[in-house]
C-alpha positions as CSV (number, residue, x, y, z in Angstrom):
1,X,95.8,67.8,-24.4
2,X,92.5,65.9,-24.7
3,X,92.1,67.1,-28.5
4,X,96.2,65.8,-29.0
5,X,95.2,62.2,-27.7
6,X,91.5,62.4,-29.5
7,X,93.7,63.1,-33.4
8,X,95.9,60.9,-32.4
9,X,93.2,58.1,-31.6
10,X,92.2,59.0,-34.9
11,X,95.2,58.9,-36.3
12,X,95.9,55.2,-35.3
13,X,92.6,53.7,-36.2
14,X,93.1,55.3,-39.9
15,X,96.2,53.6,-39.8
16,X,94.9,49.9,-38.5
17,X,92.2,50.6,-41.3
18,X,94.4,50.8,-43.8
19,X,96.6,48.0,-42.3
20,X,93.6,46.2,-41.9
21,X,92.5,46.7,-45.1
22,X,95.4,45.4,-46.6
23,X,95.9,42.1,-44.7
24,X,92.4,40.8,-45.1
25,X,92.8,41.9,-49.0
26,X,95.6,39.7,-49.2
27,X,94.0,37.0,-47.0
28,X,90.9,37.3,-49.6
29,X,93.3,37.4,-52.5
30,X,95.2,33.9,-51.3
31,X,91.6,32.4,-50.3
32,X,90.5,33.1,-53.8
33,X,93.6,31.5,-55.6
34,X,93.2,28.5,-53.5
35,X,89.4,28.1,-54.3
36,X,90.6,28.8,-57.8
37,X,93.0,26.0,-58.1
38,X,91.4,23.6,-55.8
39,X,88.3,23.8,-58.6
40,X,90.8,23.7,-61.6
41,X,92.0,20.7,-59.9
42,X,88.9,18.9,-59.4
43,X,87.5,20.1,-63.3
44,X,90.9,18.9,-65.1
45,X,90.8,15.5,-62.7
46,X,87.3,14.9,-63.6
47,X,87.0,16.1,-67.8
48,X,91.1,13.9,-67.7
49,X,89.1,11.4,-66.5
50,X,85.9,11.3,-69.0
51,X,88.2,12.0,-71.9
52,X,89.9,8.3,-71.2
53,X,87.0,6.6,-70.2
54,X,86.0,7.6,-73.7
55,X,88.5,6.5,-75.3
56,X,88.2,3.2,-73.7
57,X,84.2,3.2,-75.3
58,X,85.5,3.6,-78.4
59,X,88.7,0.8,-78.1
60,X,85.7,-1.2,-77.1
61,X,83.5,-0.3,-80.3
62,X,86.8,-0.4,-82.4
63,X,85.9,2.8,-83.4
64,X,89.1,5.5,-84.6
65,X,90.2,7.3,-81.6
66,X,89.6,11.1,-82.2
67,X,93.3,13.2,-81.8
68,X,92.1,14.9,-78.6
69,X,91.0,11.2,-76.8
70,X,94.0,9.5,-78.2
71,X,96.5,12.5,-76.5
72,X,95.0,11.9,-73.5
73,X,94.7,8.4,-73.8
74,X,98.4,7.9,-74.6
75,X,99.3,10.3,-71.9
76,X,97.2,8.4,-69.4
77,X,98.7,4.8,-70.5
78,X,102.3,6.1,-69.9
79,X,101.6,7.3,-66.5
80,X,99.8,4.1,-65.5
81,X,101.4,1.1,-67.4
82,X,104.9,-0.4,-66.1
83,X,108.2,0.6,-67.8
84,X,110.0,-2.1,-69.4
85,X,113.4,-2.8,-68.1
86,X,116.1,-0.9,-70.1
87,X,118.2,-2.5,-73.0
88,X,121.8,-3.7,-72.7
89,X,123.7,-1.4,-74.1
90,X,125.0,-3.5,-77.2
91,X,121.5,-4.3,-78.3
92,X,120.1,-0.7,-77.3
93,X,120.3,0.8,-80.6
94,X,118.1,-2.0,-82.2
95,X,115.5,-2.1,-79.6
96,X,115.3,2.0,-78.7
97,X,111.8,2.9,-79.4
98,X,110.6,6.3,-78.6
99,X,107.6,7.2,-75.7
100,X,105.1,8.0,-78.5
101,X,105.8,4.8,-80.3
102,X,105.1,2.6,-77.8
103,X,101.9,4.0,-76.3
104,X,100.7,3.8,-80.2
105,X,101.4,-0.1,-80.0
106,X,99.6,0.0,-77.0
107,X,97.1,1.8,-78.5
108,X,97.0,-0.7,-81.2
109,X,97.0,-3.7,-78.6
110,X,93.7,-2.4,-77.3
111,X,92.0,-2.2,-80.7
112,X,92.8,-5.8,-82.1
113,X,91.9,-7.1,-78.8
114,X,88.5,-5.2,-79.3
115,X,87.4,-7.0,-81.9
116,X,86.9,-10.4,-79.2
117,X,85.0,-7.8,-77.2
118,X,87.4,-7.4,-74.6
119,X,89.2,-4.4,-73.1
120,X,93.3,-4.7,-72.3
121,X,93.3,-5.0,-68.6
122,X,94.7,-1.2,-68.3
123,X,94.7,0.1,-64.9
124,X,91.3,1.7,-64.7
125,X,91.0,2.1,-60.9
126,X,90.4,6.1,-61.3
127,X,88.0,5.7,-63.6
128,X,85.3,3.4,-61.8
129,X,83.2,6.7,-60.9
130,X,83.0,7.3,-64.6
131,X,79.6,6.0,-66.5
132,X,78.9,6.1,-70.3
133,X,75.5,5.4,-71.5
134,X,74.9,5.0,-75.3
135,X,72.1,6.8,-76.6
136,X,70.2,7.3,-79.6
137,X,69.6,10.5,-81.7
138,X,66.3,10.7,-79.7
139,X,67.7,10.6,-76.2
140,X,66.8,7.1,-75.8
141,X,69.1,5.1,-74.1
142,X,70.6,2.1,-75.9
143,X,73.3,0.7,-73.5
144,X,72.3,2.1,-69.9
145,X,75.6,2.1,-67.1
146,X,74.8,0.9,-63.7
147,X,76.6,3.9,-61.7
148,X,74.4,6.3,-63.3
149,X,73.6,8.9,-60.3
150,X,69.6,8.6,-59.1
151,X,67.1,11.0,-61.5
152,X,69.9,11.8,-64.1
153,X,68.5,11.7,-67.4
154,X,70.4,12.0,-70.7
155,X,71.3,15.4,-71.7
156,X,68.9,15.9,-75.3
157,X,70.6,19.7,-75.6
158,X,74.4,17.5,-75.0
159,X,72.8,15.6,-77.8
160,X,72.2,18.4,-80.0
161,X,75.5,20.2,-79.8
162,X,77.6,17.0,-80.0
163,X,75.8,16.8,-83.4
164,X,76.8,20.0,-84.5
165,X,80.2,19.9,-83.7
166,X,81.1,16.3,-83.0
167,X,81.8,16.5,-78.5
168,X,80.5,18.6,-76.1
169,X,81.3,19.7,-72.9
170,X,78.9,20.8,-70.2
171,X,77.6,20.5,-66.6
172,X,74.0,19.4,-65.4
173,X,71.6,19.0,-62.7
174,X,70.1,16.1,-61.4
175,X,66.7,16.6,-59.8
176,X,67.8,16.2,-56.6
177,X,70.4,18.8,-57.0
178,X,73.3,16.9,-57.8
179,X,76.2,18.2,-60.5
180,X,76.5,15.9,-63.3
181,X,79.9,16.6,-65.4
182,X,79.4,15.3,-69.1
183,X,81.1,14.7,-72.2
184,X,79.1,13.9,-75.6
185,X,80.6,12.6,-78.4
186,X,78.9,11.9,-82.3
187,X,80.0,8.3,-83.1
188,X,79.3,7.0,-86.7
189,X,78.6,2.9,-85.8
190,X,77.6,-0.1,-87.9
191,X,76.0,2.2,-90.6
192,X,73.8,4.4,-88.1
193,X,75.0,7.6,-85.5
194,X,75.8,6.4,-82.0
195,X,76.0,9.0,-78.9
196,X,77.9,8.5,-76.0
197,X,77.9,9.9,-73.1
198,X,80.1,9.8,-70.2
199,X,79.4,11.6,-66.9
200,X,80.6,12.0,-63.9
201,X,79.1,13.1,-60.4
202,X,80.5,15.9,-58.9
203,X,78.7,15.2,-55.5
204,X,82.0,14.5,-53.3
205,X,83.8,17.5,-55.3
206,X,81.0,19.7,-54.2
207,X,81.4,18.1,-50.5
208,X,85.0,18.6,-50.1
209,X,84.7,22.5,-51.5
210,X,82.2,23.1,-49.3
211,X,84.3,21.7,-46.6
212,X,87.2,23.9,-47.8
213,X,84.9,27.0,-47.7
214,X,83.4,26.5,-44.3
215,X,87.3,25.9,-43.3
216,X,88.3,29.2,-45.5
217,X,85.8,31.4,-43.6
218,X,86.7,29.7,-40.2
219,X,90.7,30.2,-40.5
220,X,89.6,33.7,-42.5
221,X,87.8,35.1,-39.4
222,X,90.4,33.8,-36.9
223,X,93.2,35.4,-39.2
224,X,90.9,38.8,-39.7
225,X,90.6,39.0,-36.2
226,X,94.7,38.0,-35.5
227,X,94.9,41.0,-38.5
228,X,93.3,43.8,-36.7
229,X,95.2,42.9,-33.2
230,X,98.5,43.1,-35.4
231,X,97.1,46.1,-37.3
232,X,96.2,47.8,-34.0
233,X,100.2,47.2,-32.6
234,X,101.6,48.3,-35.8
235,X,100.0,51.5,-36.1
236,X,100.3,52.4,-32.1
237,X,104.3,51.7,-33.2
238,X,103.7,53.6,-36.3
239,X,102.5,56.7,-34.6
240,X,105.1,56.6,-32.2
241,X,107.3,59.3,-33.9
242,X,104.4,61.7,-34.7
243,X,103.1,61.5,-31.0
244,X,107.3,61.5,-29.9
245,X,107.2,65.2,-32.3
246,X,103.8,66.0,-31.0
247,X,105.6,66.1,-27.4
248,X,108.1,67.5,-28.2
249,X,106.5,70.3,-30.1
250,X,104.4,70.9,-27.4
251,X,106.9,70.6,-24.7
252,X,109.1,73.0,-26.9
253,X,106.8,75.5,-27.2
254,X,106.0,75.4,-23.3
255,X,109.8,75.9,-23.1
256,X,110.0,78.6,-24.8
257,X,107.0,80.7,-24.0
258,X,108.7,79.7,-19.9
259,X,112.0,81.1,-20.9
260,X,110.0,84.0,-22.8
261,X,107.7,84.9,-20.2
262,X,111.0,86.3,-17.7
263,X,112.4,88.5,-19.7
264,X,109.3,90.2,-20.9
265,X,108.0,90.5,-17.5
266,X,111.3,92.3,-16.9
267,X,111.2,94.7,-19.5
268,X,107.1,95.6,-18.6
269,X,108.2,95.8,-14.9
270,X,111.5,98.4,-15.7
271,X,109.5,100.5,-18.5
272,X,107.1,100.7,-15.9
273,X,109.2,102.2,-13.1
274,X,110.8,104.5,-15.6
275,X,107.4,105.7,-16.9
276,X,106.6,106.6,-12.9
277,X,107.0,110.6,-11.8
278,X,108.8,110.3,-8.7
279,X,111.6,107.9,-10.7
280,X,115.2,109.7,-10.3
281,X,117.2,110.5,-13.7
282,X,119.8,107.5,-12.1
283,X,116.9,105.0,-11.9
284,X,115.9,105.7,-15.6
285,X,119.0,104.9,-16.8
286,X,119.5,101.9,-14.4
287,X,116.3,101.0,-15.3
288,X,116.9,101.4,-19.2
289,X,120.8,99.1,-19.0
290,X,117.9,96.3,-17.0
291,X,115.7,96.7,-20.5
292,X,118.6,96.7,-23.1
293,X,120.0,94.0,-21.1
294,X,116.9,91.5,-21.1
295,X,115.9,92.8,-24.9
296,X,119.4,91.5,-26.1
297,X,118.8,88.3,-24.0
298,X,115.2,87.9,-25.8
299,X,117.1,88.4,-29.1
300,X,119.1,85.6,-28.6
301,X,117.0,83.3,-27.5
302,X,114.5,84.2,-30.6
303,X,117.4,83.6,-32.8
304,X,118.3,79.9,-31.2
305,X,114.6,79.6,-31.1
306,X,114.8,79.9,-35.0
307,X,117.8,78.2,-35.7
308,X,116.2,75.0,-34.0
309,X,112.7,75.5,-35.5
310,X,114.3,75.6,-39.2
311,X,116.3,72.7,-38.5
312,X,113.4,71.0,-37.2
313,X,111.2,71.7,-40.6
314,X,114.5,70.5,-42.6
315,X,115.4,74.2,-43.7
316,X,118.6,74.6,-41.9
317,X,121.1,76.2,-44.6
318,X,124.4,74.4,-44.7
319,X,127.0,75.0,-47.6
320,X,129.8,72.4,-46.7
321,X,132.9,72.7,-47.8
322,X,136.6,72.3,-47.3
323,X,137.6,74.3,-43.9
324,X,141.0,74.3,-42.3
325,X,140.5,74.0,-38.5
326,X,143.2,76.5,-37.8
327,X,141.4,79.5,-39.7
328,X,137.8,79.0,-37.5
329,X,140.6,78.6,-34.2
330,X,142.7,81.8,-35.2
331,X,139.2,84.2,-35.2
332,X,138.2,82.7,-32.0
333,X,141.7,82.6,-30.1
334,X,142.3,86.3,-29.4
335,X,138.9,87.3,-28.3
336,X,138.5,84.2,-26.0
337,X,142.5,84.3,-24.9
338,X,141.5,87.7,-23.3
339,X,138.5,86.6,-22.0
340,X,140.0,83.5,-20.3
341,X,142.7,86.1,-18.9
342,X,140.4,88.3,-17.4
343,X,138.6,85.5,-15.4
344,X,142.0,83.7,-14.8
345,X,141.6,80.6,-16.8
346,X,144.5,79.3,-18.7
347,X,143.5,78.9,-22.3
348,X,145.5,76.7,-24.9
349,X,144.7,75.9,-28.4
350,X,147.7,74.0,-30.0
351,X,147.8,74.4,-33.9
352,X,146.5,72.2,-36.1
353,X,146.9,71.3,-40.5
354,X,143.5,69.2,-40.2
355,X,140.8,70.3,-42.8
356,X,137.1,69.6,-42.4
357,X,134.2,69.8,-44.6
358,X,132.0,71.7,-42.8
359,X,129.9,75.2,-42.8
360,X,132.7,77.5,-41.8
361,X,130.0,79.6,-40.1
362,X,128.2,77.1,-38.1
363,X,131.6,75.2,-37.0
364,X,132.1,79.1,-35.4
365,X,128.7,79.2,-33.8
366,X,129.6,75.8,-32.4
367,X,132.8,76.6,-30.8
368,X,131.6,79.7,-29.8
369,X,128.5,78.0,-27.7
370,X,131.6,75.7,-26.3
371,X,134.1,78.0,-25.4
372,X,131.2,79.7,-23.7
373,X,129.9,76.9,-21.9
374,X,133.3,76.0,-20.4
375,X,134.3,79.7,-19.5
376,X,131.4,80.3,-17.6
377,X,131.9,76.8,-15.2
378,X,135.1,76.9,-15.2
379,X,136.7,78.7,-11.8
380,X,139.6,81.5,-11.9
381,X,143.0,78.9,-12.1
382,X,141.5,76.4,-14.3
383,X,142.0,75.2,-17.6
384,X,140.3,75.3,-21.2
385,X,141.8,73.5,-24.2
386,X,141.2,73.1,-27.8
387,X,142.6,69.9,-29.3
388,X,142.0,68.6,-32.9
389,X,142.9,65.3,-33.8
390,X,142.8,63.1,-37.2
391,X,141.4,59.8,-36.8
392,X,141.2,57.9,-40.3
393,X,138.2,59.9,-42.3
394,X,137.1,62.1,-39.3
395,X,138.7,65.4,-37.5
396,X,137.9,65.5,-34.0
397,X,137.8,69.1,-32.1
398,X,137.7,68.2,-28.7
399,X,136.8,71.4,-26.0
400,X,137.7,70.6,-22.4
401,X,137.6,72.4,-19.4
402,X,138.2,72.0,-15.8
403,X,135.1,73.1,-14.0
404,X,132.6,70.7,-11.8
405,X,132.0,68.6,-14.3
406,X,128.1,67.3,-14.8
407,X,126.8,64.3,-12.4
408,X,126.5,61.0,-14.6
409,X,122.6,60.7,-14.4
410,X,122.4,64.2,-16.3
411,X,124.9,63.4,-18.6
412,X,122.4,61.6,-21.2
413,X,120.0,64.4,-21.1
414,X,122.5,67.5,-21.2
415,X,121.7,67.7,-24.9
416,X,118.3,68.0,-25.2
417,X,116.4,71.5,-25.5
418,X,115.8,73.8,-22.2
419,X,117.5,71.2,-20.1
420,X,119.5,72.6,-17.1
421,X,121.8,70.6,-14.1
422,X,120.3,73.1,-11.4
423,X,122.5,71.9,-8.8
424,X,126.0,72.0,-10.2
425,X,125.7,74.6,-13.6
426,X,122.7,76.4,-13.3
427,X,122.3,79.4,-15.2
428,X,119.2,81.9,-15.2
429,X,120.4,84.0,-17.7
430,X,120.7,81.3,-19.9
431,X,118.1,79.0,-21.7
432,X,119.3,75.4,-21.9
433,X,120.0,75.9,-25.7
434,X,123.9,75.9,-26.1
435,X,124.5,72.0,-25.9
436,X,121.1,71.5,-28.4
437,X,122.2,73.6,-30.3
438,X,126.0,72.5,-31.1
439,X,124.1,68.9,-31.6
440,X,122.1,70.2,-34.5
441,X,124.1,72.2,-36.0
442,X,127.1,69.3,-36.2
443,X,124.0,66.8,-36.9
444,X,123.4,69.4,-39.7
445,X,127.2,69.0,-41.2
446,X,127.0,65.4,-40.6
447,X,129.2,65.3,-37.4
448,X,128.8,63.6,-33.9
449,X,129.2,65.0,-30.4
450,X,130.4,63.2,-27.4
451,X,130.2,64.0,-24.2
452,X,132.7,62.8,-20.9
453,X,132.4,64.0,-17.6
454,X,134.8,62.3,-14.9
455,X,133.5,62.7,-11.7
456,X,135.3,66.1,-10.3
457,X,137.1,66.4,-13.9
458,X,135.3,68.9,-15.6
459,X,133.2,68.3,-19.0
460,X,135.2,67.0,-22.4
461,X,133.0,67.8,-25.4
462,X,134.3,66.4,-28.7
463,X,133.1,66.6,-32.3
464,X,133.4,64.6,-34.8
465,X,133.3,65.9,-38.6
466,X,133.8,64.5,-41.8
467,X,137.8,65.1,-43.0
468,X,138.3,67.4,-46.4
């Protein structure tokens, strides 16, 4: 028992493992895409940003907007300026003027309004954290910006590649450790090269990640630790039907090697007395019926045994097909009339035209284990009867007999394996099998069994089967 519960230990902290596993791999998975988009978020904000307060420099120098400042500058001025009220509709075809058209005015506007020096009062409020210094092919700064952050100095290797290709894009360090987000651009101005540089800090970006982290691994831990309590229930629930067959297994086995043990003790105590000198010639033979008699009861029970181990492992044989009821009744009816007759019980078993699909053989070994079970608790005067009734897609065989009946609190548990009513229908000579058996082979041909017991009205077992 001790190693049953140790694998089984085992078993369920595999299982919160694995469940375990896989919640904080999705917990990591959904931290990482938020940290993902958060900083995609922050870096398209922030190089949006640079890319119009460029644009802006060069509106202000009257310089030719390059095609990826002007998209984003035209994009940004539609999103930001007011829309003009709509045209009346006799007067709309004159005046329709598409998006694009009227950010390129607008566009226009700023330049001519350049020239004077001055910058069209365009909302600029996201871009006050934005500086632009002009700078010389030598680094040296030509119109310095009063936001620059503290120790940042121009980028010389920004300088360098915006030469080459015209912009560059690339992030810096400030001696104090601050991140520095710039954008260099090659402007050709009154007859000599002209580098701007617009930056932005990244300090309060880097604060609020931070933040976010720190709040990532906090809410992380708490959900790890909500994931293993969760991962612990689920596989104590998981293992439920392993440790449910482990008991059962074991309980089975106990069962059997019980109901195993009489018989054989039987048979060694008989052979015994027969093997003995001073035994009579009568006593042998007595003694020999007692051994055939408990052998053939030990053959039967290792064949149930079997049946219900195969059916167990899922290797039950069953060939379903169409089977009329009144076939299986006719080969039962004479043997069990005269059986009936001998222990004075009235037996009736009206015909029938249903047809089933069912294994012709088992549907036999389940009205045999039936008709037994009623004839043996059913007194001399009494009553058995075999009914079968259509009802819509099913064919009910109902077997009722008019013994004692079984006590409602053993009525639930009559079907399970090795289980006896002691006080009204014990039986030494038999196992507890007959009930658990008809269940699984009727289980097997997809059937149902029911069971009534009126108090003092004997036992009414019906099956249900598919109908042909």
């Amino acid at each position: 028992m001790l190693t049953e519960k140790r694998l089984l230990n085992r078993l369920r902290l595999r299982l919160t493992g694995v469940y375990l596993a896989a919640a904080l791999g999705f917990i990591a998975l959904l931290a990482g895409l938020s940290v993902a988009l958060l900083r995609f978020y922050f870096q398209s904000a922030t190089d949006s940003a640079l890319r119009n307060r460029m644009a802006l420099e060069y509106l202000q120098l009257g310089a030719p907007l390059p095609s990826e400042l002007e998209r984003s500058y035209l994009e940004w001025l539609r999103l930001r300026l007011p829309v003009p009220a709509a045209p009346s509709d006799d007067k709309e075809r004159d005046h329709e003027e598409d998006d694009d058209e009227r950010d390129v005015k607008d566009a226009d506007k700023q330049k001519s309004k350049s020239g004077s020096g001055a910058v069209d009062t365009a909302p600029i409020e996201d871009l006050v954290s934005v500086f632009v210094i002009r700078l010389n092919g030598a680094g040296r700064v030509l119109v310095p910006s009063a936001i620059v952050p503290p120790g940042f100095a121009p980028s010389l290797d920004a300088i360098a590649a915006a030469r080459q290709s015209g912009a560059d894009w690339r992030t810096v360090q400030t001696p104090a450790g601050e991140s520095v987000r710039l954008l260099t651009y090659a402007l050709r101005h009154s007859n000599e090269t002209v580098y701007l540089q617009a930056g932005r800090s990244l300090i309060e970006q880097d604060t609020v990640m931070r933040q976010f982290l720190a709040g990532l691994l906090g809410g992380g831990g708490a959900l790890a630790g909500l994931a293993a309590l969760v991962s612990w229930f689920t596989a104590g629930r998981a293992i439920r039907p392993v440790q449910a067959a482990w008991e059962r297994q074991r309980e089975f086995v106990a069962n059997a090697s019980h109901e195993l043990r009489a018989p054989l003790a039987l048979i060694q105590l008989s052979a015994e007395l027969a093997a003995r000198s001073d035994t009579s010639p009568d006593e042998r033979q007595e003694l020999a019926g007692d051994v055939l008699r408990e052998a053939r009861h030990m053959a039967r029970l290792v064949s149930d045994l079997l049946l219900l181990s195969r059916a167990d492992a899922g290797r039950l044989p069953v060939q379903i097909e169409a089977v009329p009821a009144q076939r299986v009744l006719d080969s039962l009816a004479g043997e069990w009339g005269r059986a009936c007759a001998e222990r004075g019980v009235t037996f009736e078993a009206p015909p029938t035209p249903a047809v089933v699909r069912a294994d012709e053989s088992y549907l036999r070994q389940v009205l045999l284990a039936l008709l037994d079970n009623a004839l043996r608790y059913t007194p001399a005067g009494g009553r058995i009867r075999v009914l079968v009734s259509s009802r819509e897609r099913r064919v009910e065989i109902t077997v009722a007999d008019s013994g004692p009946g079984i006590p409602p609190q053993h009525l639930p548990r009559v079907l399970e394996r090795f289980y006896q009513v002691d006080a009204a229908r014990g039986d030494k000579a038999h196992a507890g099998l007959g009930l658990s058996i008809v269940r699984t082979l009727v289980e097997a041909m997809g059937g149902t069994v029911r069971l009534d017991s009126p108090a003092g009205q004997g036992l009414t077992v019906t099956i249900a089967l598919p109908a042909a």
